[in-house]
C-alpha positions as a Markdown table, in Angstrom:
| # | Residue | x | y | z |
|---|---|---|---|---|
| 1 | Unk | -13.6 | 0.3 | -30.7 |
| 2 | Unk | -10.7 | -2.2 | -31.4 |
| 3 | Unk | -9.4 | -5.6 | -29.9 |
| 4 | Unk | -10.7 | -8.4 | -28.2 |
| 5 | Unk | -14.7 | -8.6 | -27.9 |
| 6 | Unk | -15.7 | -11.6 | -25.5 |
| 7 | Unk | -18.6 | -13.2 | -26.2 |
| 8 | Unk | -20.5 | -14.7 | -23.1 |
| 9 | Unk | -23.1 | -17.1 | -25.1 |
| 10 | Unk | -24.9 | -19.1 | -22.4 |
| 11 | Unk | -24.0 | -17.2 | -19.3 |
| 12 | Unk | -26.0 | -16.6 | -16.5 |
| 13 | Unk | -26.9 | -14.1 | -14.0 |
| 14 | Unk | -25.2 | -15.7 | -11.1 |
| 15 | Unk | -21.4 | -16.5 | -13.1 |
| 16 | Unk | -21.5 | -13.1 | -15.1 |
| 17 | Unk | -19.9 | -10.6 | -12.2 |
| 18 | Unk | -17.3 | -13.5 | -11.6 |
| 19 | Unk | -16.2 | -13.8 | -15.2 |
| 20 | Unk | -16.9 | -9.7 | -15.8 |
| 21 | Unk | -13.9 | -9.1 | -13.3 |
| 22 | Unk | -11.6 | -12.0 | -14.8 |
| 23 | Unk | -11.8 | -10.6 | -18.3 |
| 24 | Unk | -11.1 | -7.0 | -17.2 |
| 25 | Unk | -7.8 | -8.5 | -15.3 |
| 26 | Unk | -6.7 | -9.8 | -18.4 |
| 27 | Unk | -7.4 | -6.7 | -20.4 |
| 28 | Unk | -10.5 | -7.4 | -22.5 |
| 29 | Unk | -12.2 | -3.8 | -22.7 |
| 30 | Unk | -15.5 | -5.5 | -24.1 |
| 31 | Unk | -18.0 | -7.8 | -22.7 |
| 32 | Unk | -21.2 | -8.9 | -25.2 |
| 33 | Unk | -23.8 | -11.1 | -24.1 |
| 34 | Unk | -26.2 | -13.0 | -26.7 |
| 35 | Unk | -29.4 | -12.4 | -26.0 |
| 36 | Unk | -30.0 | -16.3 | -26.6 |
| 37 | Unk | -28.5 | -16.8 | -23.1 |
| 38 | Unk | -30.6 | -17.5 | -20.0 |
| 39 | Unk | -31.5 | -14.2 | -18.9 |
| 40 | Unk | -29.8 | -12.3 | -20.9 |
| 41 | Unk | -30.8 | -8.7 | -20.0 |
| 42 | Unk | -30.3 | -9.4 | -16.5 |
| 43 | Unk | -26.9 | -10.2 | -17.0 |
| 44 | Unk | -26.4 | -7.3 | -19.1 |
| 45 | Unk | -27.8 | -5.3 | -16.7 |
| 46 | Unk | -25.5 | -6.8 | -13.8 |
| 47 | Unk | -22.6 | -6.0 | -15.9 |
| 48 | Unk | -23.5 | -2.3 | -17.2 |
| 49 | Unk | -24.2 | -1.2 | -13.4 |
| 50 | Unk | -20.4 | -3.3 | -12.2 |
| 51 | Unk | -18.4 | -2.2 | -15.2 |
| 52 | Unk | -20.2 | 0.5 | -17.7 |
| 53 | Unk | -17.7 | 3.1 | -16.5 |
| 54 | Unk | -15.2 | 1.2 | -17.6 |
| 55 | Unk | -15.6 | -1.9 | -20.2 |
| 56 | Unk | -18.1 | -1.4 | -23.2 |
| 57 | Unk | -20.7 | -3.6 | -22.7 |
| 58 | Unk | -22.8 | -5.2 | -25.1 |
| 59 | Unk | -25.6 | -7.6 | -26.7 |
| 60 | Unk | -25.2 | -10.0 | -29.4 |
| 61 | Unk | -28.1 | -12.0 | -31.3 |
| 62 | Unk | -29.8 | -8.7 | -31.6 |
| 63 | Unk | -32.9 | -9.9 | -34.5 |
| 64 | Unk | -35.3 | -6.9 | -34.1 |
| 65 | Unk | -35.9 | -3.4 | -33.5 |
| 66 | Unk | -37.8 | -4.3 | -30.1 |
| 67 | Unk | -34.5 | -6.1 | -28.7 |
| 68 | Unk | -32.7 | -3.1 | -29.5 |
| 69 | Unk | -35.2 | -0.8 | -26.9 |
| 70 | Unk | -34.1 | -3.7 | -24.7 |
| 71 | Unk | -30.9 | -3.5 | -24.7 |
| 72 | Unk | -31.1 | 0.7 | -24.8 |
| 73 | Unk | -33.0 | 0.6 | -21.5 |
| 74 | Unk | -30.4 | -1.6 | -20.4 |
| 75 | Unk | -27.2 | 1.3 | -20.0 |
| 76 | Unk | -25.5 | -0.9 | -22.8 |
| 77 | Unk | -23.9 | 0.4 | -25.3 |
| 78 | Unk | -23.2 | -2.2 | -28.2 |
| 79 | Unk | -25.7 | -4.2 | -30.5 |
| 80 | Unk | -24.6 | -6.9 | -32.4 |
| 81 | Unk | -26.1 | -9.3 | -34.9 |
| 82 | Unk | -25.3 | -12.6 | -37.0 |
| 83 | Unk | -26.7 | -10.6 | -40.0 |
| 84 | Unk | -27.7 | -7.0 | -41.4 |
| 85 | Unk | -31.2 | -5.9 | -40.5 |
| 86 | Unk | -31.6 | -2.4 | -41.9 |
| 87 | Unk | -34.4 | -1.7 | -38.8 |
| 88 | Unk | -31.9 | -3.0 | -36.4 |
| 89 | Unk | -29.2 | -0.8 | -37.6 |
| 90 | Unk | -31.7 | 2.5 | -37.6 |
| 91 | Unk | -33.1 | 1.9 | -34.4 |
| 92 | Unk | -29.7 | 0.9 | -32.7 |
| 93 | Unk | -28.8 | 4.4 | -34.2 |
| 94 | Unk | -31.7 | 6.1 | -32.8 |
| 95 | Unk | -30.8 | 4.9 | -29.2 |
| 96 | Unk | -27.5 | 6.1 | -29.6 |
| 97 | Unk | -26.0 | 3.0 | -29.7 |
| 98 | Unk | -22.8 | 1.3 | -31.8 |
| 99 | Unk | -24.0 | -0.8 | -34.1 |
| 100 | Unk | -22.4 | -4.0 | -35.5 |
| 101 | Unk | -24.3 | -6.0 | -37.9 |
| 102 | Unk | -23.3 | -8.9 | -39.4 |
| 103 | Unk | -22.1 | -9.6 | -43.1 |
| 104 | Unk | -20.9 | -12.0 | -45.3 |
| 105 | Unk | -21.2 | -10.0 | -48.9 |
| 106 | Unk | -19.7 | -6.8 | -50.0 |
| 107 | Unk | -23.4 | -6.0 | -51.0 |
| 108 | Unk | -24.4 | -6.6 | -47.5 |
| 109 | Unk | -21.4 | -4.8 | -46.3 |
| 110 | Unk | -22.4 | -1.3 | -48.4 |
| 111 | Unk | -26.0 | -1.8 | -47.3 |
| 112 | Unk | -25.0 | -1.9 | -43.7 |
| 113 | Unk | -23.0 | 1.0 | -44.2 |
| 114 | Unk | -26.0 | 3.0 | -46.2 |
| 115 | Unk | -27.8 | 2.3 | -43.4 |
| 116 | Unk | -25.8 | 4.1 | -40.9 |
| 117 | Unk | -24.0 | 1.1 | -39.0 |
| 118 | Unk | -20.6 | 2.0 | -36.7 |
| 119 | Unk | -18.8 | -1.2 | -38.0 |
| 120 | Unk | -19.1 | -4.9 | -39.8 |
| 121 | Unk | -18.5 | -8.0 | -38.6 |
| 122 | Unk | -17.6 | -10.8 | -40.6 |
| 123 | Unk | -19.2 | -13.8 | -39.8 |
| 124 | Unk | -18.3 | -16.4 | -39.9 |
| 125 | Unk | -15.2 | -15.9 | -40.5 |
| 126 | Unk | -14.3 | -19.8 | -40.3 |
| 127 | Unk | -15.8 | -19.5 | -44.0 |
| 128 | Unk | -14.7 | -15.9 | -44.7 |
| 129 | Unk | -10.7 | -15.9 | -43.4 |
| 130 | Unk | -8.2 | -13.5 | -43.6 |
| 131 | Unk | -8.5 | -13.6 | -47.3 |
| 132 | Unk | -12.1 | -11.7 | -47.4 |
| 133 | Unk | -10.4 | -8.9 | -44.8 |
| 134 | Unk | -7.7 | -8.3 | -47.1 |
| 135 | Unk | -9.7 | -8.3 | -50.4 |
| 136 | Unk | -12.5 | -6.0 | -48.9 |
| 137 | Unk | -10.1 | -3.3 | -46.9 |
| 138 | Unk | -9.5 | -1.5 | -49.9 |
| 139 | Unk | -13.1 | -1.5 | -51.2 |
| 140 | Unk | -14.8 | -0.7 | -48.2 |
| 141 | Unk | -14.5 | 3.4 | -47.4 |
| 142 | Unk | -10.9 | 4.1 | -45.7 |
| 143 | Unk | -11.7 | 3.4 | -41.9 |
| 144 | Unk | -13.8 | 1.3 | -42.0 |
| 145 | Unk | -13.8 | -1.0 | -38.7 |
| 146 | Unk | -14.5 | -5.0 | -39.5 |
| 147 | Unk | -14.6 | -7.4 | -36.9 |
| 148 | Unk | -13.7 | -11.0 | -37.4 |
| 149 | Unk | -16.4 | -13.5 | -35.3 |
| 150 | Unk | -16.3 | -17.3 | -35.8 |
| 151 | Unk | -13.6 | -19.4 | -36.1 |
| 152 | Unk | -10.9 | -17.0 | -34.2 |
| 153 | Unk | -9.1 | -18.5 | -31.5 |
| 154 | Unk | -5.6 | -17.8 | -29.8 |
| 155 | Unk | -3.5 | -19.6 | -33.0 |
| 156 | Unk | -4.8 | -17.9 | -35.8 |
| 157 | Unk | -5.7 | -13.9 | -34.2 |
| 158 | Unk | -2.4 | -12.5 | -35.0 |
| 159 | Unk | -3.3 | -13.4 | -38.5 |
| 160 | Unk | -6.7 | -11.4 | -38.1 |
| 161 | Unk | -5.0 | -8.2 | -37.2 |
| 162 | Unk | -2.3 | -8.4 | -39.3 |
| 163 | Unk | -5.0 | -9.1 | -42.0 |
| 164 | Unk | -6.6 | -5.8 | -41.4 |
| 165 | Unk | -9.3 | -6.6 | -38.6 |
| 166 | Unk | -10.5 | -3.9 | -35.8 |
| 167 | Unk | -11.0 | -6.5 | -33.7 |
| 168 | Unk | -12.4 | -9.9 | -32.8 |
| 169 | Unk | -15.2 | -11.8 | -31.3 |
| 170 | Unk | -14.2 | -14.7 | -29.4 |
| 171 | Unk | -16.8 | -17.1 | -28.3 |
| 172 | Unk | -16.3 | -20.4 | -27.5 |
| 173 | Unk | -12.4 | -20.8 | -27.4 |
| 174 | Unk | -13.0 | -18.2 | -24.4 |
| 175 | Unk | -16.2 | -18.7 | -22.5 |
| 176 | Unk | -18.2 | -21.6 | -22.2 |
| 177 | Unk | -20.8 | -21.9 | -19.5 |
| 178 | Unk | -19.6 | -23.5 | -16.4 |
| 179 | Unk | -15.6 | -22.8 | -17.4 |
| 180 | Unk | -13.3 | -21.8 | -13.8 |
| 181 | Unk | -11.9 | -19.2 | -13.3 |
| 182 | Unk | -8.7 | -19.8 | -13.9 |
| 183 | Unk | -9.4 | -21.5 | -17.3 |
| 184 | Unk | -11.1 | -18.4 | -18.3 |
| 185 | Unk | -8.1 | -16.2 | -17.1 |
| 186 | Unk | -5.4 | -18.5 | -19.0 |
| 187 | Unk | -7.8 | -18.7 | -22.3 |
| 188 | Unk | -8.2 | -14.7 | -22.5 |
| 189 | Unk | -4.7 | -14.1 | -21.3 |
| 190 | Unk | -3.3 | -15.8 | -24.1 |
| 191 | Unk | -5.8 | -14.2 | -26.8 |
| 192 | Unk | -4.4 | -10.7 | -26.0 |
| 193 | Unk | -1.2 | -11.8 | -26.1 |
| 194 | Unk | -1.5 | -13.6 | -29.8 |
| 195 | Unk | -3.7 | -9.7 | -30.9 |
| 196 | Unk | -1.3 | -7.5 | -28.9 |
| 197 | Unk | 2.4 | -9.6 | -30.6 |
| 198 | Unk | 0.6 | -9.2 | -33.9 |
């Protein structure tokens, strides 16, 4: 998995279609919802049934092992969290699902890592920068993907990549709830354009 992750915090049911086709127009190949939204399984479930053949779907906010069932039973295929649960990481293993937990430690990196996860995401990388990418490439195992979420908008993502990153998250300099259309559309079109020039 590599590039732009768009991260739908506070959608809803009734938006998520609308904004699902308007991010795969403008080339974002993955869709995660938080599962802090309102009714946030439907949504996922909307979007795995319109676009699981062709856009990795996800959650975010995952906390528990139960969630993870959840979102399994969902079609889903990608469990994120703000931090590293080792019971997350197994049981999103056990569904057969990519795992993303987040860190913000080398120790919590390796123990992620022990624990069987696909990839880390750095968060937040307001606090963490380009500077923990580039100190922690060569430490981590050779391959290793890291995602850079916080802080990233279209300015500073060129600097991500070029730092070493997989990929980003992109929340709120993306979606918001209640954004048009065509404000969503300019917003992601000009984040792959800043990852895909780096």
């Amino acid at each position: 998995m590599k590039g732009v992750i768009a991260i739908l915090r506070g959608i809803t049911p009734g938006e998520v279609l609308a904004v699902g086709h308007a991010l795969e127009a403008c080339g974002i190949g993955c869709i995660e919802v938080p599962l802090n939204s309102p009714q946030a399984f439907v949504s996922i479930e909307a979007l795995v049934r319109e676009f699981g053949d062709r856009l990795s779907v996800g959650a975010g906010t995952v906390m528990d092992a139960a969630q993870v069932d959840r979102v399994a039973d969902t079609g889903a295929k990608l469990v994120l969290s703000p931090h590293f649960d080792a019971q997350v990481v197994r049981q999103t293993k056990k569904r057969r699902l990519y795992s993303m937990p987040g860190i913000a430690t080398p120790t919590e990196g390796f123990a992620a890592l022990a624990a069987g996860c696909d990839a880390l995401k750095l968060f937040p990388s307001e606090l963490l920068g380009t500077a923990a990418l580039r100190a922690w490439t060569p430490v981590f195992p050779a391959g290793t993907p890291m995602f850079s979420v916080g802080g990233v908008n279209a300015n500073n993502i060129g600097s991500y990549k070029s730092a070493g990153a997989a990929g980003v998250g992109i929340g709120s300099s993306l979606y918001a709830p209640g954004i048009g259309i065509e404000e969503l559309t300019r917003r992601a079109q000009a984040l792959i354009a800043g990852w895909s020039a780096a």
